[in-house]
C-alpha positions in Angstrom: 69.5 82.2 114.7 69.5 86.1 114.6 73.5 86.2 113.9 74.0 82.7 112.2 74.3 83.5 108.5 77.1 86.6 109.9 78.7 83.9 112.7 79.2 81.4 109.7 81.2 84.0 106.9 82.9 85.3 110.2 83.6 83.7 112.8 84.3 85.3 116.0 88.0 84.2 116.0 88.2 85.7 112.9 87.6 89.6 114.7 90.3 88.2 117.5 92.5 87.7 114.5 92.2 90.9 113.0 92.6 92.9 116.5 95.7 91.2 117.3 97.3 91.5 113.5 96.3 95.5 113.8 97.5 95.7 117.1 100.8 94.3 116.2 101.5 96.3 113.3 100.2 99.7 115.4 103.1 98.6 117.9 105.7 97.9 115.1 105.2 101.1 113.6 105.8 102.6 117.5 108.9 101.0 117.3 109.9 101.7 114.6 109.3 105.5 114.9 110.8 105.6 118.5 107.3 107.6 119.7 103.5 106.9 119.2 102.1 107.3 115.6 99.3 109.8 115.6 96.6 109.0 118.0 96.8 105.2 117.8 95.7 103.2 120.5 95.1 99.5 120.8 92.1 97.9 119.6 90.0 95.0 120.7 87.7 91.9 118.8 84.6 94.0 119.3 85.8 97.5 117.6 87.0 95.4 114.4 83.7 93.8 114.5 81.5 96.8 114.6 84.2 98.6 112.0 83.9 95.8 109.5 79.8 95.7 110.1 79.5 99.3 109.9 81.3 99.3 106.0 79.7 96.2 105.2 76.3 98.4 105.9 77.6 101.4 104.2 77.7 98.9 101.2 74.4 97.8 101.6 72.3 101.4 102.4 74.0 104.1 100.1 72.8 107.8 101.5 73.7 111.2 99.2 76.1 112.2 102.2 78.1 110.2 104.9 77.0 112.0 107.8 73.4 110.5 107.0 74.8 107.2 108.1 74.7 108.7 112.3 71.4 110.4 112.0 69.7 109.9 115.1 66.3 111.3 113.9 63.5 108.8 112.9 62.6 110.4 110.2 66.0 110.5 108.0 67.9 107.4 109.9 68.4 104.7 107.7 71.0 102.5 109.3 71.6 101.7 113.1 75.2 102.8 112.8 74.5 105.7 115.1 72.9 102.9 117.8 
């Protein structure tokens, strides 16, 4: 029940989805260029997930700065992005 309201907006072949679109383009532009483009490297379903959680919390908790977001101290952490 935990991850039912999230499972229902998106589903887990929805982060599949997304990997494999990205993945694409990050190879087209390879192609294109005739050499790798920047540092890219290929992603998977559970990177896109935790990507589009992490900005849907960053929505959510607003902190004055965005390294707050990775603080690691009980005292000032006020996401579990750093987890």
């Amino acid at each position: 029940m935990k991850n039912f309201f999230f499972s229902q907006i998106f589903p887990p072949e929805l982060f599949d989805f997304i990997a494999d679109e990205t993945n694409k383009y990050g190879d087209k532009l390879e192609e294109q260029s005739g050499r790798m483009v920047g540092n890219w490297r290929r992603t998977n379903a559970q990177e896109m997930k935790a990507y589009i959680l992490s900005h849907i919390v960053m929505c959510i908790i607003v902190v004055p700065d965005q390294y707050m977001y990775c603080l690691t101290d009980n005292m000032f952490k006020s996401t579990r992005i750093s987890e």
